[in-house]
N, C-alpha and C positions, 0 to 999 in steps of 0.2 A: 451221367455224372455231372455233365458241364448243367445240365438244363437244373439238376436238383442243387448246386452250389447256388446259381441265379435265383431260384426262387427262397433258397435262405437267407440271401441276401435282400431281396426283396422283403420279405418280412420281418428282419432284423430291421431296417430303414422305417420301414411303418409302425413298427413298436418303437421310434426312438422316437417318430414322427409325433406321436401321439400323445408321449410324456411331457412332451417341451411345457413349461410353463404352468405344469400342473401343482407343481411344490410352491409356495406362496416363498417372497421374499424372506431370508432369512434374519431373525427379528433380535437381537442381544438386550439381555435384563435393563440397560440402558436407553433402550428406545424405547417409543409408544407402541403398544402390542395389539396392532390394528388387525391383524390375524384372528387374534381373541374379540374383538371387535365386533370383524365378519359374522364372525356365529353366531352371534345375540339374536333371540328372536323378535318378531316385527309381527302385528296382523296388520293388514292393510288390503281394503276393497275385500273382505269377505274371506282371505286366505293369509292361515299363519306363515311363515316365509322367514329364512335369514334377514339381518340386515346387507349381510352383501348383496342376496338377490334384488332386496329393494331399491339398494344404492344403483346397479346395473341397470334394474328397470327406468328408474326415475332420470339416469344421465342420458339413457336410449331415446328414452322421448323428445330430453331437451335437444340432446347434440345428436343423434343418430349413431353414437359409440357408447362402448363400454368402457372407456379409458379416457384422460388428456390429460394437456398439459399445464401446468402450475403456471404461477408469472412468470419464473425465472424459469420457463421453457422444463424444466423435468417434467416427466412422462411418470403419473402416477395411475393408482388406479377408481374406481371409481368411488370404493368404501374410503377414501383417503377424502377425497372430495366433498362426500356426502358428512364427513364426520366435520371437516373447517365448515362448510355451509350451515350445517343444524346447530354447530357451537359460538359462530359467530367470530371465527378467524376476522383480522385486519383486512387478510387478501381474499377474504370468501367473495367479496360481489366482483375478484376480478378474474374468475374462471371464463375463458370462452368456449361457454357449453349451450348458448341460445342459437340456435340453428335457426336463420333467414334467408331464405334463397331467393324468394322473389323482389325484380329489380325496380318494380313501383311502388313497393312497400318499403325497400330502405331508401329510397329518394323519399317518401314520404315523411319516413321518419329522421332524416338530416343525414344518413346513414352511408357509406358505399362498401362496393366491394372489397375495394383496397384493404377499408377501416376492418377487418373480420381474420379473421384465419379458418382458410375454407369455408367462408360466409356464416361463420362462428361470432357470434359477439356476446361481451360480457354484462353480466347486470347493471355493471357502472355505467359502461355506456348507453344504454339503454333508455337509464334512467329520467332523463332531461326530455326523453323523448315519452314518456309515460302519457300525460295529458292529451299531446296527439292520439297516441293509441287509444285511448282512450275514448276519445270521442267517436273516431274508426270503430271502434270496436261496438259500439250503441247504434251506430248507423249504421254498421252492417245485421248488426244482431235483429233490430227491428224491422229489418224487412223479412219476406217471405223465402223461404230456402229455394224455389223457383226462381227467383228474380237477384239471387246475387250473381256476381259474376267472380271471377278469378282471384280480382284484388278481395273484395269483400272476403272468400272463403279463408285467404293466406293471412288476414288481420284477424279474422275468428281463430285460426288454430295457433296465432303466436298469444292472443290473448288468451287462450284455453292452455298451452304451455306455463305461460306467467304466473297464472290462479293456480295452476296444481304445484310451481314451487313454492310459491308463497304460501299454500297453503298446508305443505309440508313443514316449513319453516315456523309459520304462526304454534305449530301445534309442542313445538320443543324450545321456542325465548319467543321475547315480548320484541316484536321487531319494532317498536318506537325509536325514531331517531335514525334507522338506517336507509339505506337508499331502498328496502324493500316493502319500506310502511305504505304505497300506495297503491291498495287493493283496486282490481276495477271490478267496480260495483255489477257494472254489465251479467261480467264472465261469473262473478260469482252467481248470481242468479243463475246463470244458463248451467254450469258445472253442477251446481246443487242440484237441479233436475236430472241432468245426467247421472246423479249417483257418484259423482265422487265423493273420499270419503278422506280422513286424514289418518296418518300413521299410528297406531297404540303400540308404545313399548312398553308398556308397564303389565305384565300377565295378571293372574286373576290374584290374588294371598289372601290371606287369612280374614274372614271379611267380607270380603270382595270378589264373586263370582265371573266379574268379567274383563277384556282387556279396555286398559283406559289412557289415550294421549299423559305424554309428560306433564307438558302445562298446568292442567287444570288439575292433576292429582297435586304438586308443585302448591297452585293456589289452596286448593281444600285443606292445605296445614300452615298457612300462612296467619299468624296471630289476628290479622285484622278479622280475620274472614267469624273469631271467638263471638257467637252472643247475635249472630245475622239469623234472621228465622229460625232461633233454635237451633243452629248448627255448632255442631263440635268439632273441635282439633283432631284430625286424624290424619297422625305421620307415617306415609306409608315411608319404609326403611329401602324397599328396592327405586322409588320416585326419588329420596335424597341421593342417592348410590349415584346416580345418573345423572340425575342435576350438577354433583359436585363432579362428576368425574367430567363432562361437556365443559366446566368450568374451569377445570385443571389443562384442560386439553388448549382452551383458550388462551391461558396465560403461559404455556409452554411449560406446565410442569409434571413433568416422565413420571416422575414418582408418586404424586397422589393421582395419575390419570390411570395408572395400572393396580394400584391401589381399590381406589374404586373399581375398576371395572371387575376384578374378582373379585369384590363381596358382593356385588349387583348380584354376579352369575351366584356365587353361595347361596344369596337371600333367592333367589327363584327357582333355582333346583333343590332347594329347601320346601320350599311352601307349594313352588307349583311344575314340578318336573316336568310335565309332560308337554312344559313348553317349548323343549330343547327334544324334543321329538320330529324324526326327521332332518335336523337342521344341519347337522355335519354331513348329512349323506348330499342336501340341496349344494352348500358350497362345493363337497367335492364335484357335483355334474357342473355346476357352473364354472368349474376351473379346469376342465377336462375338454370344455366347447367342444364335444365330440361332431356335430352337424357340420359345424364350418370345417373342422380339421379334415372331414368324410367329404367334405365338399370339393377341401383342392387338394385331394386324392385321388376324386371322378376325375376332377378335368387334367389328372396326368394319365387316369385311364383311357380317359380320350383321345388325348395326342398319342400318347405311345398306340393305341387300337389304331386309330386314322393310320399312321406313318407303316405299320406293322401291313395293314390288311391292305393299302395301296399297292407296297414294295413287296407286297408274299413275305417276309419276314416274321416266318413262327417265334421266334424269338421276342421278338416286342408284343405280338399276341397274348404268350404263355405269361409273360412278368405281366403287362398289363389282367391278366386273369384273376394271377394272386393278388396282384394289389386290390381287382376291386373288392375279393371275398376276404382281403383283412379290412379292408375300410369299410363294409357290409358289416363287422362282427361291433366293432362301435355305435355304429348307427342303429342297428337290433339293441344295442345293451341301455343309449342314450331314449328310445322311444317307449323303453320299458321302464328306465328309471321314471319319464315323464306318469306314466299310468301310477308308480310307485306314489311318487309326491303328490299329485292331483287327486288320485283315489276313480278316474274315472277312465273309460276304455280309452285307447290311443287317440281315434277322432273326436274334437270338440270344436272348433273352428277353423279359421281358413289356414291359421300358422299350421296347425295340426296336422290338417290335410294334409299341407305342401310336403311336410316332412314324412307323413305316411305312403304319399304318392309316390315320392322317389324311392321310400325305403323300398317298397311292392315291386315298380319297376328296375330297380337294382337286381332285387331277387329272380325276376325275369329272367335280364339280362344274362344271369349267371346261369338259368335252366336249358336258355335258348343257347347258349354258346358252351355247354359241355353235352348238348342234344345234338348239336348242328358243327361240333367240330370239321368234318369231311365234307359239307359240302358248302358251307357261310361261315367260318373261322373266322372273328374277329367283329361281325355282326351284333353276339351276345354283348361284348364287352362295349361295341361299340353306342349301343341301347341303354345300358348299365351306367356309361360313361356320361352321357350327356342327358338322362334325364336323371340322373342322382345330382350330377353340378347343377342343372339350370333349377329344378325345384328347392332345393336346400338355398339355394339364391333367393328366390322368390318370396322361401320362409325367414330369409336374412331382411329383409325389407318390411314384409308383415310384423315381424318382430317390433317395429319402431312404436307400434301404438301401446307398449309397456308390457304388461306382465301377461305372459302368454300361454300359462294357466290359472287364469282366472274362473271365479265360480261361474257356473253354468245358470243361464235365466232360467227363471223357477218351468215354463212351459217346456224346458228340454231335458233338464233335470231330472232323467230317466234313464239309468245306468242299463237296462236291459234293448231302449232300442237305442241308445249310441252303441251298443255293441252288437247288433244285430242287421236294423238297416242303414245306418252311417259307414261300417265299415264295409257292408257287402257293396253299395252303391259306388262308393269311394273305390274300393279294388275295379268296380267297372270302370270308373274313370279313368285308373292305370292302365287295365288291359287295354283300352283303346287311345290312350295316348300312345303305347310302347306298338301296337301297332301301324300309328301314325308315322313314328320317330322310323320305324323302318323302311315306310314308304318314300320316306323323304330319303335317308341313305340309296334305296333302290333309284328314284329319279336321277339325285347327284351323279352318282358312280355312272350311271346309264348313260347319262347329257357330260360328262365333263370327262370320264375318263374311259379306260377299255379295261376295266376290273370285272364288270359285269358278265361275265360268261356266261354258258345257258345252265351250268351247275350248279354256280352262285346264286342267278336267276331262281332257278328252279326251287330252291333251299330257305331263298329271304319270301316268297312264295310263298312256300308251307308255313313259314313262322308267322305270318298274315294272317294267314288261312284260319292256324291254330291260336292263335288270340282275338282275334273277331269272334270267333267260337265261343270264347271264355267271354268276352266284354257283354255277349249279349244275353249268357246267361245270369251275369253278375248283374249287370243295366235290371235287368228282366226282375229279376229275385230284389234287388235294392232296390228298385221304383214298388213292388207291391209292397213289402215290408215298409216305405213308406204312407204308405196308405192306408195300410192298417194302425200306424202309430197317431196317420193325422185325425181318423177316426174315432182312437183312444182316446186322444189331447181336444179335438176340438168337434167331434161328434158330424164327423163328415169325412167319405173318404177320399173323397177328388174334389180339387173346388176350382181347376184350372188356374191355381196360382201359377205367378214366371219361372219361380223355381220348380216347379210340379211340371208344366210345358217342355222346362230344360233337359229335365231327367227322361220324360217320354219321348224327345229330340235323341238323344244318345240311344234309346233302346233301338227307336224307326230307323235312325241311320246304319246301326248296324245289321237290321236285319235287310233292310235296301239291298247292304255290298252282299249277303250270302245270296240273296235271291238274285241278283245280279250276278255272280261267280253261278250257282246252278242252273239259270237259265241260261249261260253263255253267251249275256249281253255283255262282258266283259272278259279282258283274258289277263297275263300279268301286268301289265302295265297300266291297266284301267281298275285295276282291282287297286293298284298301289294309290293311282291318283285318287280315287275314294280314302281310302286309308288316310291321307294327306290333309283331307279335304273333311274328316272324322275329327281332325285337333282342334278346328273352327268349333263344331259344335260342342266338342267338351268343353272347352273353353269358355263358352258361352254360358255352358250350366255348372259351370266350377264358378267362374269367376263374372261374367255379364251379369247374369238377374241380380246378383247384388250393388250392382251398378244402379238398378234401375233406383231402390229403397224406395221399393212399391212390394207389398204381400207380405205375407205371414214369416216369409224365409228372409228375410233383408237383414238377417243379422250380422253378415261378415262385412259391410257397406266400408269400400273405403276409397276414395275420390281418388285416391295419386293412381290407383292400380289402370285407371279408364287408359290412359295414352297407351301405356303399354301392353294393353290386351288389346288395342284396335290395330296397333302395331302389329303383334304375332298373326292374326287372324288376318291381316293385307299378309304378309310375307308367306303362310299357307295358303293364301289363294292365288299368289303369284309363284308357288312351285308346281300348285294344282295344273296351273297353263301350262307354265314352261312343259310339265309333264305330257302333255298331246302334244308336243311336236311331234311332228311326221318320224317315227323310227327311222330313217334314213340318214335324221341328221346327227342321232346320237351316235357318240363317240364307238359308243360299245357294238354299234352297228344293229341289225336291225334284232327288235324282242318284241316278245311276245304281248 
């Protein structure tokens, strides 16, 4: 009875956990109804989208959040933001939402740390400083991508910030006169190739087959434009709706801003409904942050698993259990709503991954810890625990390069093998991480405490055993199904690409440790230090080859990730050692 009261209570906590924040601020016929706002739809880079999603995306890239703060210190959110910016508020250029970290580029540009909020600074500030960046940004841009160094790369991505708000901004007012008119010529060049694109809110109407920025639908009815090559007046009615309603919103007036904004919605659920498809279900997942909220639920499955399986404490075990399989049932509903909205299977990039990885290894966790209750109790959960927080982390990060389902390059743009050899290869990369994750538990416990008995031993053992088993049939099966797809795509089926190398590293490694466990060149503890020593190599073909941005796979390429992936791969190969001490010295006395 006590254990079934805990675990209601337990779950009573995680469904309150869950809702927090989920209801938007509550809005009276007298305020602006930025709610109504939110929903509006947006295409932008190739995928219709709310304006909230947009708004979330575009503040991620600049500030690294989905939220801040106004001048006057209130904490708004980011559609709030996003609507003073594109309308042209008094305080829109003094948001601190430019994110600068490094300390030779704000001494370059007059700048300190002091001057920022969390090295946050605003477009005012900025500004005076334009011209420098400016030239920076030509002389880093014209050299060769070999030959820049740190500062160069940090001046390209604040000038490639700059061009994508501005050129948000250009596409909804005439920014002449503000502090935002000074485009750099550079970035726009370089952007343009890159494929950035600018925001359409104006859907297809009567007419008009396709989606088209405010601006220039705004110009195409503008009296001068009567009698220019033949061109005629044509007032679209949803482009006035939005014009005026930005305009109302400027001058602070409540009542023609919500005015407008319902007949905008009438005028396009009128003529082109299907643009408000999807769009209430995206707001609610993006108001629901099911991943993060899943995330610091791991890491209380962690601590309560750690403290539980150290002290024998079934009790912090059994709650640690439930909590991970309610925070499991968000993270399943979050990765399916993504397939929902995208239209395309769970994996498509490295965001994707990360969150698919943990989802996989959670579920693990949960198989191995109601498999192995009697004789590694608290193992599951403790597997569950830490790779569901630390990948849902790793997707907190990847997140910052913007909208993170974005369309898929035309060469991958194959719904049958993202769901065939992307996921099976991907589920290898989990079994062999969750394998990993165990070894590294067995070491700790082994070296630092006397938890390790020969039952536990024996137990975190088989759980090795039996996902090795799995990685390398998964490895096995997603490296040929990729081969088969490269042959489809590019009329070749191996071509020794670094990504192609990486994936045949994870199969050889695991077959290594089995023939290594049945030849009896290794016993538990050498089996584990392999296991250990198996994160290196995933790691390397999850996330390294894209490091290189050499081959046909360099698609996930993202420079901040380098520190931190040579980080984890020194700290597994410095448990791989620690792991051959002499059994003598370990705590747990001597193992196998």
């Amino acid at each position: 009875m006590k254990r079934t009261i805990t675990q209601i209570f337990v779950v009573l906590f995680c469904l309150w956990f869950f809702q927090k924040g989920l209801r938007p601020k509550s809005e009276t016929p007298e305020e602006f109804q930025l709610n109504a706002f939110a929903h509006l739809p947006v295409k932008y880079e190739g995928r219709k989208k709310p304006l909230d999603t947009f708004a979330r995306n575009l503040l991620t890239v600049l500030s690294g959040k989905q939220s801040v703060r106004n001048p006057d210190g209130e904490k708004v959110e980011a559609i709030e933001w996003l609507l003073d910016s594109i309308s042209g508020t008094e305080h829109a250029a003094d948001y601190r939402v430019i994110r600068i970290e490094n300390i030779d580029l704000l001494a370059s540009l007059g700048l300190g740390e002091k001057d920022g909020d969390h090295f946050r600074f605003s477009y005012r500030q900025l500004a005076p400083a334009l011209v420098t960046l400016d030239q920076a940004a030509r002389s880093a841009f014209a050299k060769d991508s070999r030959e820049r160094d740190l500062y160069d790369r940090q001046v390209i991505k604040l000038a490639n910030k700059l061009y994508a708000f501005q050129n948000v901004l250009s596409s909804f007012e005439d920014p002449s006169g503000t502090p935002q008119d000074q485009i750099f010529s550079t970035a726009q060049r370089y952007m343009t190739l890159e494929g950035y694109s600018i925001p359409l809110v104006i859907p297809p109407t009567a007419g008009n087959d396709r989606w088209r920025p405010l601006m220039s639908v705004l110009l195409a009815s503008h009296p001068a434009m009567q009698g220019i090559s033949g061109h005629e007046i044509s007032v679209d009615p949803a482009a006035i709706h939005f014009g005026v309603m930005l305009a109302a919103y400027r001058e602070g007036n409540v009542d023609a801003f919500n005015q407008q904004l319902f007949e905008y919605g009438d005028v396009v659920r009128a003529e082109s409904p299907e643009a408000f498809d999807k769009v209430s279900f995206e707001v609610f997942y993006n108001r629901l942050n099911a991943f993060m909220k899943s995330a610091q639920l791991y890491l209380l499955v962690f601590v309560l698993s750690m403290f539980g399986w150290l002290f024998r404490k079934d009790g912090l075990i059994s709650a640690s259990r439930t909590i991970m399989m309610v925070a499991f049932v968000p993270h399943t509903w979050a990765i399916i709503a993504r397939v929902f909205l995208s239209g395309y299977p769970p994996v498509t990039n490295l965001y994707s991954s990360a969150i698919f990885i943990g989802w996989a290894a959670v579920g693990a966790g949960i198989i191995l810890e109601l498999g192995f209750r009697k004789k590694a109790a608290g193992i599951g959960n403790l597997v569950g625990g830490i790779a569901g927080f630390s990948t849902l982390l790793i997707a907190y990060f990847l997140a910052g390069d913007g909208d993170t389902m974005e369309q898929m390059r035309a060469v991958l743009d194959t719904r049958f093998w993202l769901a065939t050899h992307v996921i099976t290869v991907t589920l290898g990369y989990m079994a062999t991480f969750v394998t990993g994750a165990i070894g590294v538990f067995y070491i700790l416990s082994g070296l630092l405490t006397r938890r390790l008995d020969q039952e536990t031993e024996d137990g975190m053992y088989r759980m090795m055993y039996g996902t090795t088993c799995f990685a390398l049939l998964l490895s096995f099966v997603g490296t040929v199904l990729g081969g088969l797809w490269a042959d489809d795509s590019w009329g070749r089926f191996w071509g020794w690409d670094p990504k192609e190398n990486g994936a045949l590293l994870i199969v050889i490694w695991n077959a290594i440790m089995l023939h290594a466990k049945y030849g009896q060149m290794v016993k538990h503890r050498g089996f584990a230090v392999m296991a250990v020593f198996g994160n290196v190599v995933t790691a390397w073909s999850w996330f390294g080859v894209n490091q290189l941005s050499v081959g046909l796979h360099s698609y996930g390429f993202t420079d901040s990730a380098s520190f931190w992936l040579i980080m984890f791969c020194l700290s597994q190969s410095i448990l791989c050692a620690a792991g051959l001490t002499p059994a003598k010295r370990w705590k747990s006395g001597a193992v196998q």
